[in-house]
ZAPAFI-530059 format. One record per residue (C-alpha): residue in one letter; x, y negated, z negated. Coordinates in steps of 0.2 Angstrom, whole numbers, plus 5000, padded with zeros to 4 digits. Each point is the difference from the previous one (the first is absolute). Layout:
AXYZ;...
END
This chain:
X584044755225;X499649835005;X501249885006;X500649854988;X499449835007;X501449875004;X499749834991;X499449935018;X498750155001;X499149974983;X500249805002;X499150045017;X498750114992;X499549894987;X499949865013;X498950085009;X498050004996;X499050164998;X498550015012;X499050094983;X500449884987;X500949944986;X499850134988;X501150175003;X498650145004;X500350154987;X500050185007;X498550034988;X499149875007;X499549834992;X499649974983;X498349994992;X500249854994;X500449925020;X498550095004;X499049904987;X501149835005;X499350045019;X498450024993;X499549874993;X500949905011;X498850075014;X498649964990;X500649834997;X499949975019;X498350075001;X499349924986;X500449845008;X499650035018;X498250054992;X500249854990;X500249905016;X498850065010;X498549994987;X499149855005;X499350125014;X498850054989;X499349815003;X500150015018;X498550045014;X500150085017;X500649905014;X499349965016;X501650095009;X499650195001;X499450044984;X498049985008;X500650125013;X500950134988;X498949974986;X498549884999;X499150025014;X500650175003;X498550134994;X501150155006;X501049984984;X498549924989;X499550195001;X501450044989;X500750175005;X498850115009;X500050125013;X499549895011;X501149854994;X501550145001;X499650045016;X499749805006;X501849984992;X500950155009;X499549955018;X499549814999;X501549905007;X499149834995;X501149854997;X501350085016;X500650124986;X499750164996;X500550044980;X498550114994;X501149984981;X499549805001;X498350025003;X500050154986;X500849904986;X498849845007;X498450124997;X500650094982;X500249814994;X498449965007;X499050154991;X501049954986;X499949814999;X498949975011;X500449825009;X500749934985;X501549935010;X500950004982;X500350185000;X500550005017;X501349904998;X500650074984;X500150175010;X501249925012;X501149934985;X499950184992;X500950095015;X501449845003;X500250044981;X500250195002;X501149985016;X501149874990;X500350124988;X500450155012;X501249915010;X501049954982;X500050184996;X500450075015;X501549895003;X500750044984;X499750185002;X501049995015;X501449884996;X500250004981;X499949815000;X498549954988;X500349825000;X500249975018;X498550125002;X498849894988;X500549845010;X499650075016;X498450054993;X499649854993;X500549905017;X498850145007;X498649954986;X500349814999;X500449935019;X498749895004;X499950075018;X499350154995;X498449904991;X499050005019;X500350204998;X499450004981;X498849855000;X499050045014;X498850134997;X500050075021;X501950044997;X499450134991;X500850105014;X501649924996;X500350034980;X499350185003;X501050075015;X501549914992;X499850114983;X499850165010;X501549945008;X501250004985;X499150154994;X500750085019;X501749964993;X499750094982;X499550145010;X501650015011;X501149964986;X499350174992;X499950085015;X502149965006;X500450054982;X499150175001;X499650025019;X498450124998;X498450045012;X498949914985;X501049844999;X500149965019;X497950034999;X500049874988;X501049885008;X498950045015;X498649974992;X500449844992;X500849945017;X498050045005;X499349924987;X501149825005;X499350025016;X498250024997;X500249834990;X501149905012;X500850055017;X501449874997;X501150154989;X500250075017;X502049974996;X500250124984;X500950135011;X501249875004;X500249914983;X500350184994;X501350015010;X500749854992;X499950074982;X500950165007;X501549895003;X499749894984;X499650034986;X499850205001;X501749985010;X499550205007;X501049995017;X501350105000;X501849905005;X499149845000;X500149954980;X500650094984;X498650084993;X498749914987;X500450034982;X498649924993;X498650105007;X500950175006;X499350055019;X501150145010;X500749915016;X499550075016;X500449965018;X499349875011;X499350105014;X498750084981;X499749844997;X499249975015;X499350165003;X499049984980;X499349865010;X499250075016;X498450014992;X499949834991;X500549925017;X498750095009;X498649934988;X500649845001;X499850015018;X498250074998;X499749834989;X500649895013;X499150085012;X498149994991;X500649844994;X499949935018;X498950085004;X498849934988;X500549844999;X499849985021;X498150064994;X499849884988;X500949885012;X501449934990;X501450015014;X499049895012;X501249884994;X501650105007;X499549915017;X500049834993;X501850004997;X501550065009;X501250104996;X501549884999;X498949904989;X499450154987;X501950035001;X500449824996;X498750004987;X500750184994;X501849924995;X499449834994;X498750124988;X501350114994;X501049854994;X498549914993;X499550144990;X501749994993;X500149834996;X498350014990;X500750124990;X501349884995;X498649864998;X498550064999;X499049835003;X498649925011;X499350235003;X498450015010;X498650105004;X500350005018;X501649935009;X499549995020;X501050065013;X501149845006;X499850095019;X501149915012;X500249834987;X501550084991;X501549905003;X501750085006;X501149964986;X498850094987;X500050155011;X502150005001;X500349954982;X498950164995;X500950085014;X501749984993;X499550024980;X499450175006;X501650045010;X501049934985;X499250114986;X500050135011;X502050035004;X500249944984;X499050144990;X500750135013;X501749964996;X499950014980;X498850195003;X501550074990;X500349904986;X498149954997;X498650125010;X498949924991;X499949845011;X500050095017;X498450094993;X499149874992;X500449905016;X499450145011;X498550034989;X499449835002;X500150005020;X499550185002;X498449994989;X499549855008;X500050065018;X498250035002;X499549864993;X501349875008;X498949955015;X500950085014;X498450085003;X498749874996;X498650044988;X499049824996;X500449835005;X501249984983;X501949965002;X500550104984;X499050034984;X500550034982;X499250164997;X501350075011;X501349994990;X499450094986;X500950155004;X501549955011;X500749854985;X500450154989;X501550045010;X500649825000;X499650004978;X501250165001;X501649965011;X499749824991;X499950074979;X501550115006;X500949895008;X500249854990;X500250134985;X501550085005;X500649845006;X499749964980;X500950134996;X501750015013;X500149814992;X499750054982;X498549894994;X499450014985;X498450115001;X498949894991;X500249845013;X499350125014;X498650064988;X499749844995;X499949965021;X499050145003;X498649924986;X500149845007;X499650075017;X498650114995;X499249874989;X500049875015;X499550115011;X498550044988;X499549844998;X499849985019;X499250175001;X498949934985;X499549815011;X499750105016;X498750144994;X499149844998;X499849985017;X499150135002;X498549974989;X498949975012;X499649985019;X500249784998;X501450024990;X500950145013;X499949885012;X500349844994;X501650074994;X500450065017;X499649855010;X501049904988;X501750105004;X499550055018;X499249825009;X499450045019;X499450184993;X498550065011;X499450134990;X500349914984;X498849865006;X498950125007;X499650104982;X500249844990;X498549965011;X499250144994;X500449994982;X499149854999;X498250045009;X500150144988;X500149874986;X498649915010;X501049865007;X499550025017;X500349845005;X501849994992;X500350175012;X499849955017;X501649895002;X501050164991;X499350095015;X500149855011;X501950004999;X500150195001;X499449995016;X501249855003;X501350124997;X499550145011;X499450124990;X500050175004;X498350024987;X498250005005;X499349954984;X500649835001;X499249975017;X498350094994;X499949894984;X500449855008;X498850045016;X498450054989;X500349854988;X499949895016;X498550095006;X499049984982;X500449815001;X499349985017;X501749995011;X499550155010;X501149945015;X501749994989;X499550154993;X499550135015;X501749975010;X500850074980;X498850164997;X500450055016;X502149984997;X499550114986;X499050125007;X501550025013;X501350054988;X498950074988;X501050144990;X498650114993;X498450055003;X499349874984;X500949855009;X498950055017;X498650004991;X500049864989;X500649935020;X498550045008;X498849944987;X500949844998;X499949975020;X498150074998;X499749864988;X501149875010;X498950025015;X498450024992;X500149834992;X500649935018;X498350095008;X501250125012;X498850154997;X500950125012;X501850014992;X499349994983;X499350145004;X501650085008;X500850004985;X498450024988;X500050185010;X502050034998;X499849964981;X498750144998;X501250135011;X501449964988;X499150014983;X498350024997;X499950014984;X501349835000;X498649915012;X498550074985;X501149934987;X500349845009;X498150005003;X499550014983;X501149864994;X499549885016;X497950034994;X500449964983;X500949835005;X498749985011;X498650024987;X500849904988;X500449855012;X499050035016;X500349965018;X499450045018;X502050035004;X500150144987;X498550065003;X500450005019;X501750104995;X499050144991;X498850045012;X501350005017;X501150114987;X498450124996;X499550005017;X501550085007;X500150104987;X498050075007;X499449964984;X498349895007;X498949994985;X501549934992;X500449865013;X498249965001;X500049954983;X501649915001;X499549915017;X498049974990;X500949894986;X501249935010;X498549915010;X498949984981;X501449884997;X500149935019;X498350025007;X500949925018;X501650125000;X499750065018;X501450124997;X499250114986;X498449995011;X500850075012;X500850154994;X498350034991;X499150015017;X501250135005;X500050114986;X498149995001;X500150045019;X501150134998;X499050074985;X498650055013;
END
């Protein structure tokens, strides 16, 4: 027979929040009708996150990885074929290997075609369907609709997860993140029923999350997490959970139920390196040392934090601050993260839920924190599309119960929660428009982030592919002011000098470029500039140095190159042109070709002794 509580007991009980919610959990379960309540509810949020993120049906590609995931990319223009399958199972382009990117960027392109439109509406589609699974799952779990719509509708409405949803090259990021959530479905079923068939779906879908994006390396752990809260399954660590029944099992099963998800995510890392040091993404590691990715590792973890509190002046690109991070940034992040830390540790018992949203948050964001350095950026917001849902939990839950041990009157926290939402929507709303295009990404960005090399750098490139060449150069100009890490801006700048007859500013910039070129286009696109630079300057001998490296690189790059140079050249004729096509047919062996080139050169110049020269040699060598 249960024991009678004193008056002190029940005034405690009712004092202290439920970590479920505020409505008693039946033993048959919920009603029907909350089931509807939380439905449409649910829908509500995903109605308006689409709502939000509709103008993308307006937008275009940008000039920031969508040409190398998609535009430019003829591997995925294929659609899905064998070969594209197989291009997509072992390519590790991009420093990245997630064959289910590639797979997902095909389908839509046998779909769609390059109709950016649907590409982008295909990204809003799967933030839409992992909105809606993270508001079902937590109320599955918990038994606490309302907090779990508003944490799906932070999820759906932050505006640092529009670069993730707006930009058609995270594809990676919305995709692995639904198989992600759909990871946790799986082990929910699985802990309730442990059977053979369950854990293979949870395998499989861990697989799938993978294949999409290496960054869910941490599911293992964040299941981990949910072990302890909300499934509260660890045997003396919490009172079992009565909102969605799960036997309790000891720690060391917890762990062992693991083994195999661990030794996956090890596998990731591991062809994760491994690709990217192919695709050479980590050169960047050497460029900063370790105290200062650790530096910038604290001061991003409290940044990230702060934008999710004010989620203004958001960029494409943040660069790394290196070694010009002040201290007292560093120790302010320092000390917040100590702070939260003891403080969330301490209040594990009486609210779980922030030790685990706060562990979330800095677990899930380990591979991408910069302690190993992949790129030259300092932080980015598509980072925190995952990790922030920890932070939406232990916050919703938190300041809910605290509504609750004070006795507030529900609707003034609803009424809060709108407000937020709404706000939030119209920010999420004002920077979708951001990305519309390639001038307008990077206008944005070079307004909220001044002395921004690559900003600068793809501004520069926004506007020659809006044929304001001349409105480019002091974009690159400044780039390069900046020291910046990308070729482009020195190969744009160095063959615009060339064309307008500044061949001695221009050699001494092709040849920084061809120095730190990153990829074999860059190299080519090098050695044809410096060809051209010295063509026009009448050094014969290392034009044709790099003439000869240009067709080693890319043959069919030089012919392509070729075929654009004859028809400027036929349309606007000159002996320097002509000069460049026959020295680039000549080392190419192709004589016939260079003697044509080299016969019209001199029908324009009779006295051009070069082009009569090389024609006595071809002649001489023709006998």
């Amino acid at each position: 027979m249960p024991e009678k509580k004193t008056a002190r007991q029940k005034k405690f009980a009712r004092s202290v929040p439920s970590t479920t919610d505020s409505r008693r959990v039946s033993a048959n379960g919920p009603k029907p009708t909350a089931y509807i309540r939380f439905a449409l509810l649910a829908l509500l949020v995903v109605v308006s996150t689409v709502v939000v993120y509709s103008p993308v049906r307006q937008h275009g590609f940008v000039n920031y990885d969508d040409d190398e995931y998609v535009v430019r990319n003829t591997h995925v223009h294929s659609g899905l074929t064998p070969d594209s399958l197989t291009w997509a199972l072992t390519s590790t382009a991009t420093g990245n290997w997630h064959p289910l990117t590639w797979m997902s960027h095909a389908l839509d392109c046998q779909l769609f075609g390059l109709d950016p439109s649907a590409h982008h509406l295909t990204n809003v589609v799967f933030h839409a369907l992992s909105t809606l699974l993270l508001a079902w799952i937590l109320n599955v779990v918990t038994g606490a609709p309302i907090r779990s719509v508003i944490v799906a509708g932070l999820f759906g409405l932050h505006p640092l997860n529009v670069e993730s949803v707006a930009w058609v090259a995270e594809r990676k990021n919305v995709l692995s993140t639904f198989f992600f959530l759909l990871a946790l479905v799986a082990y929910g079923r699985y802990v309730s029923k442990p059977r053979i068939a369950r854990y293979v779906g949870l395998v499989i879908t861990f697989l799938l999350a993978l294949a999409a994006k290496p960054m869910v390396v941490t599911l293992p752990f964040v299941l981990l997490l949910a072990d302890y809260w909300p499934l509260q399954r660890v045997q003396g660590w919490s009172d079992p959970n009565v909102a969605y029944r799960v036997p309790q099992v000891r720690l060391s099963q917890c762990l062992r139920e693991k083994i195999p998800l661990f030794l996956m995510s090890a596998a990731g890392s591991v062809v994760t390196m491994i690709a990217q040091r192919a695709g050479g993404a980590v050169k960047t590691l050497q460029a900063f040392s370790f105290l200062e990715r650790l530096s910038n590792a604290s001061h991003a973890y409290a940044t990230y934090l702060w934008k999710a509190v004010w989620p203004v002046k958001l960029a494409a690109f943040y660069p790394h601050p290196g070694h010009d991070l002040a201290a007292w940034p560093i120790g302010l992040s320092l000390l917040f993260l100590t702070i939260t830390s003891w403080t969330v540790w301490n209040a594990r018992k009486k609210a779980p839920y922030l030790i685990v949203g706060w562990l979330w948050f800095l677990g899930t964001m380990v591979p991408v924190i910069g302690i190993v350095q992949v790129g030259a950026q300092g932080m980015a917001d598509r980072y925190a599309y995952v990790p922030m849902i920890g932070i939406f939990v232990a916050v919703v839950w938190g300041l809910a119960d605290l509504c609750s041990h004070y006795r507030v009157n529900a609707r003034w926290p609803v009424a809060a929660a709108c407000a937020v939402l709404l706000s939030l929507g119209w920010l999420t709303w004002k920077q979708v428009a951001c990305w519309h295009d390639s001038y307008a990404l990077w206008s944005h960005a070079l307004a909220v982030t001044p002395d921004n090399p690559m900003s600068e750098s793809q501004m520069g490139l926004a506007l020659i592919a809006l044929n304001r060449e001349e409105d480019a150069m002091p974009y690159f100009q400044k780039a390069i002011a900046l020291g910046t890490h990308d070729p482009t801006s020195y190969l744009n700048l160095g063959s615009y000098l060339s064309e307008h007859g500044q061949q001695q500013d221009a050699i001494p910039i092709l040849e920084t470029a061809l120095a730190m070129h990153k990829d074999a286009e860059n190299a080519l696109l090098a050695n044809l500039n410096l060809g051209f630079a010295y063509t026009s300057t009448g050094d014969y001998e290392r034009a044709r140095r790099h003439y000869r490296a240009a067709w080693q690189l890319d043959p069919d790059g030089v012919e392509e190159t070729i075929r654009a140079l004859a028809q400027f050249a036929a349309a606007h004729p000159s002996t320097r042109d002509y000069m460049k096509l026959g020295l680039l047919w000549e080392e190419a062996e192709q004589n016939s070709q260079a003697t044509i080139a080299f016969e019209r050169a001199l029908q324009i110049d009779p006295g051009f002794a070069p082009a009569s020269t090389e024609l006595s040699v071809l002649k001489t060598a023709s006998h």
